[in-house]
N, C-alpha and C positions, 0 to 999 in steps of 0.2 A: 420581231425586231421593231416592228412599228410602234407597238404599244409600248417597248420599250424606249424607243427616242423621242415617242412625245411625254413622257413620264421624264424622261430628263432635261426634256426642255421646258415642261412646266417648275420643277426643281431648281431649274439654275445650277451654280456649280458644285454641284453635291455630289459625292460619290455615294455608292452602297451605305459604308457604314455611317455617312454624316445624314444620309435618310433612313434611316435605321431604329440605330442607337438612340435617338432621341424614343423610341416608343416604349421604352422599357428594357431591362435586362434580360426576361424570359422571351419575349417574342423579338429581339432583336436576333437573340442568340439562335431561336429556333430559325429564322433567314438566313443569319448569314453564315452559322455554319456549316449546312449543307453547302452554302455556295462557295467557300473556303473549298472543303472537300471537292467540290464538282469540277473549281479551277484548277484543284492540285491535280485531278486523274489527265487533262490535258498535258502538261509537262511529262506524265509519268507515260503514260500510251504512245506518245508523240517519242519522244526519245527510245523508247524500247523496240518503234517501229521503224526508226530510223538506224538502230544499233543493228535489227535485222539486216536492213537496205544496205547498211555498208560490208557486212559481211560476206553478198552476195556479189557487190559490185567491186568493193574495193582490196580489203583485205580480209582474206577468205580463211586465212590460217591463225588471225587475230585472237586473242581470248575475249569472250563477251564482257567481263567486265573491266578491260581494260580500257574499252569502246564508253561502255556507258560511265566509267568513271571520268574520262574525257569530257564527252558532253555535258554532264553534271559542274565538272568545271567550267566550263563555257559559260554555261548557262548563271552559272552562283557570279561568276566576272561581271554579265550582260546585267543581272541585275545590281548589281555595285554600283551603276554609274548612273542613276535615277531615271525615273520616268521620260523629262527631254532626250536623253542620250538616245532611250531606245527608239524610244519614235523618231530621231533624226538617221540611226541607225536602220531603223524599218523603209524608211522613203528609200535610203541610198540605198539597200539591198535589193529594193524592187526596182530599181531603176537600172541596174546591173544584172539582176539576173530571170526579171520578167522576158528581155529579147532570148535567153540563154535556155528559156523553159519552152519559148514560143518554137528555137532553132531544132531543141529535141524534138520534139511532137508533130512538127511539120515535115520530119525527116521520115517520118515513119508513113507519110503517106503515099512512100515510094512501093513499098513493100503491098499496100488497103486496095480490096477490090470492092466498090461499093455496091455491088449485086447482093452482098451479103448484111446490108444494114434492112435487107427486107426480112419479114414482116416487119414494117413500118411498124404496125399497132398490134400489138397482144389483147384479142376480144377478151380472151377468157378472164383477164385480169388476177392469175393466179399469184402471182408474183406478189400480190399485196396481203399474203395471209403469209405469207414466209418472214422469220424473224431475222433474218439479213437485213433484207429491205431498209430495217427502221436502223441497223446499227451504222450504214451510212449517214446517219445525223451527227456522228462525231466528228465529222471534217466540217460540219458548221458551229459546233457548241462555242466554238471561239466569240462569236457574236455579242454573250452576254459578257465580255471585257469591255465593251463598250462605255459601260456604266464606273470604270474606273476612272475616266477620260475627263468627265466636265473639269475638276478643279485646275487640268494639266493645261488644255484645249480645250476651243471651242468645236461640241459633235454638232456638225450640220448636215442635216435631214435630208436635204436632197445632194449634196456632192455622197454621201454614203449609199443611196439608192441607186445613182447613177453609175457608183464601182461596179454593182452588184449585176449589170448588164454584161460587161466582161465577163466577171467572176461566172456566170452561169454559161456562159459560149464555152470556156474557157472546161469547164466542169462538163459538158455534156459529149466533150469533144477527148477526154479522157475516158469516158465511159465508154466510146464508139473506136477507137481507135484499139484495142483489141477485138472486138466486132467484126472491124473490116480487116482484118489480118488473118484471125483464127474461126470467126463465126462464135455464134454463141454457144455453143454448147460445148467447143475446146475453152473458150475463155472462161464460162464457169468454174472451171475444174480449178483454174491456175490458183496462187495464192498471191504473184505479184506479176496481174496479165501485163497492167502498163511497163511493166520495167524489161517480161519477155517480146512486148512488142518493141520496145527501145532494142533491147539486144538482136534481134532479129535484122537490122540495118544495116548496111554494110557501105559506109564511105570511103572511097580510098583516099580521098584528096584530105580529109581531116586528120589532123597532126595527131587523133586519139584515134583507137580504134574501134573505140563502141562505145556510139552517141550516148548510153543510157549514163556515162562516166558525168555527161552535160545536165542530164535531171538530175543528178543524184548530188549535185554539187550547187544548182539550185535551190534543190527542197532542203538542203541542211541549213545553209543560209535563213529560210522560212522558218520550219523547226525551232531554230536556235532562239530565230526574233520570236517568236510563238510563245514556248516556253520561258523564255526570258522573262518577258513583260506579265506571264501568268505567276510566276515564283515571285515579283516584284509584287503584284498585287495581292496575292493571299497573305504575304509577311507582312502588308502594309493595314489590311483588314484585322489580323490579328493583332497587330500595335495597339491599332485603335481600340480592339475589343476591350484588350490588358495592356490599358497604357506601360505597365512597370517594365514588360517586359521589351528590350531596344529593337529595332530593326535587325540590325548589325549582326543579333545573333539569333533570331527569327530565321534569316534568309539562310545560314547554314544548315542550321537543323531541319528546315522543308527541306533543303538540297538534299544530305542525308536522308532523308522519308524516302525522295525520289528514286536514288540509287540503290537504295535496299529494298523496296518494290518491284522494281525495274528489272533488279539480279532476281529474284527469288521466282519471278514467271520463267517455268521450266523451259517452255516449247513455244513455238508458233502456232499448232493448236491451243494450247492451255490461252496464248495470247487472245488469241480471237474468241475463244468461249467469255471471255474476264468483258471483252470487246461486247458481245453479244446481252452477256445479263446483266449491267447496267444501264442497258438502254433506258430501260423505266425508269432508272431512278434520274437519268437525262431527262425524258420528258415531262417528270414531274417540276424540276427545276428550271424547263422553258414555261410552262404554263403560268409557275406558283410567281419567277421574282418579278420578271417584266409587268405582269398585273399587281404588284406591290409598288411595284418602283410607280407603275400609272396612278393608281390611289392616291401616294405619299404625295407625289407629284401635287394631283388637284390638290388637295390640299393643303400644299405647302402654297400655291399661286391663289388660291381662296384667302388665308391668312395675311400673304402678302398685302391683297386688292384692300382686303379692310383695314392693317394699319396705311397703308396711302388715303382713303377717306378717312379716316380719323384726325390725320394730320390733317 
């Protein structure tokens, strides 16, 4: 992420395709339509895993694709109303429902007995040969949206570094809190430890009767801005590619991709294996653009430096 925000601060406001596209039509295309693809599988994993969440939490007798053909609509609206909306739309949802994620999570620590966050340290370090491990990098792949940002906003370096302190308390403390509830070796087993630690609470004085009703209503909020602003920029990457063809029906037809992907994952295992074997093709896509975007970058600011001494 660093190499990629000094890659766009040497750029100025450029997005992907306006650093790009200028390099030719084969090697533009060889960039950025992997990264088309990479942003689209977020909307698509994100809502299928969401469509899972509600069926658990909310409406249990639903049909799945009535769920995700909902959110699909949500989602094709969110991105209707352009790039400022969402991002004015992203501030207000965090500011609403960051205390409402903070009120779940801290409720469960009625339930945590912390004797059990011990062994502190795993010697053997087995954990780092197993292919799990790596398919947790999909709650960060959001990161390289970043790079849609400059023409919209300005990305500043250190208020982004600075989120990133939360965002990791906040992440290690999701991690831990089926930990201290169940121990590690019942919470491996689960498929949604945080949402059985949520369930496991028992408030009487709240007007709901199971807090997990409070994350779950949260994270859709997140989801929704998530995918949203991901459907927004693959349809807008593609304009640029093929000027002919409009936004307007770019952003349906991804929506469509979406919901017919979405449907056609049988299972919650089949979910998690699709989860699992793209990992690679994620961290080909963190190594390859951020170190393009840095390159273009210097040498867009190279360029720059020499027509100002020219003048």
């Amino acid at each position: 992420m660093l190499i990629l925000l000094q890659g766009l601060r040497k750029a100025g406001s450029l997005d992907y395709p306006d650093l790009f596209l200028p390099l030719g039509k084969w090697i533009s295309t060889v960039l950025l339509l992997p990264l088309i693809i990479y942003i689209l599988i977020i909307p698509i994993l994100s809502v299928r895993f969401f469509a899972e969440l509600m069926i658990i939490v909310f409406i249990a007798r639903s049909p799945l694709y009535a769920i995700l053909a909902l959110l699909c609509l949500l989602m094709l609206f969110g991105s209707s109303i352009g790039p400022q909306g969402i991002l004015r739309a992203s501030t207000l949802t965090t500011v609403f429902n960051i205390p409402i994620l903070l009120f779940a999570l801290s409720a469960c620590m009625t339930n945590s007995k912390f004797i059990k966050i011990f062994p502190l340290v795993n010697l053997s370090m087995d954990f780092l040969i197993e292919g799990k491990l790596l398919t947790t990098l999909f709650s960060i792949c959001p990161f390289l949206l970043l790079g849609m940002l400059p023409p919209i906003c300005k990305v500043q370096m250190k208020s982004i570094l600075i989120t990133l302190l939360p965002i990791a308390l906040l992440y290690i403390s999701i991690v831990y809190i089926p930990i201290l509830i169940y121990g590690v070796n019942a919470a491996k087993l689960m498929n949604f430890p945080l949402m059985t630690s949520l369930d496991s609470v028992n408030i009487t004085w709240s007007i709901f009767n199971r807090i997990s009703l409070f994350y779950a209503v949260a994270l859709l909020a997140f989801v929704m801005t998530l995918s949203t602003f991901s459907l927004w920029s693959s349809a807008l990457m593609i304009h640029k590619m093929i000027p002919r063809w409009k936004e307007k029906y770019i952003r349906p037809g991804l929506t469509l991709v979406v919901f017919v992907v979405t449907l056609i994952i049988p299972s919650w295992d089949r979910y998690v294996e699709i989860l699992t074997k793209d990992t690679w093709f994620r961290l080909m896509i963190y190594m390859i653009i951020p170190v393009a975007v840095y390159f273009r970058g210097r040498f867009i600011e190279s360029q720059e430096r020499k027509r100002v001494l020219l003048k």
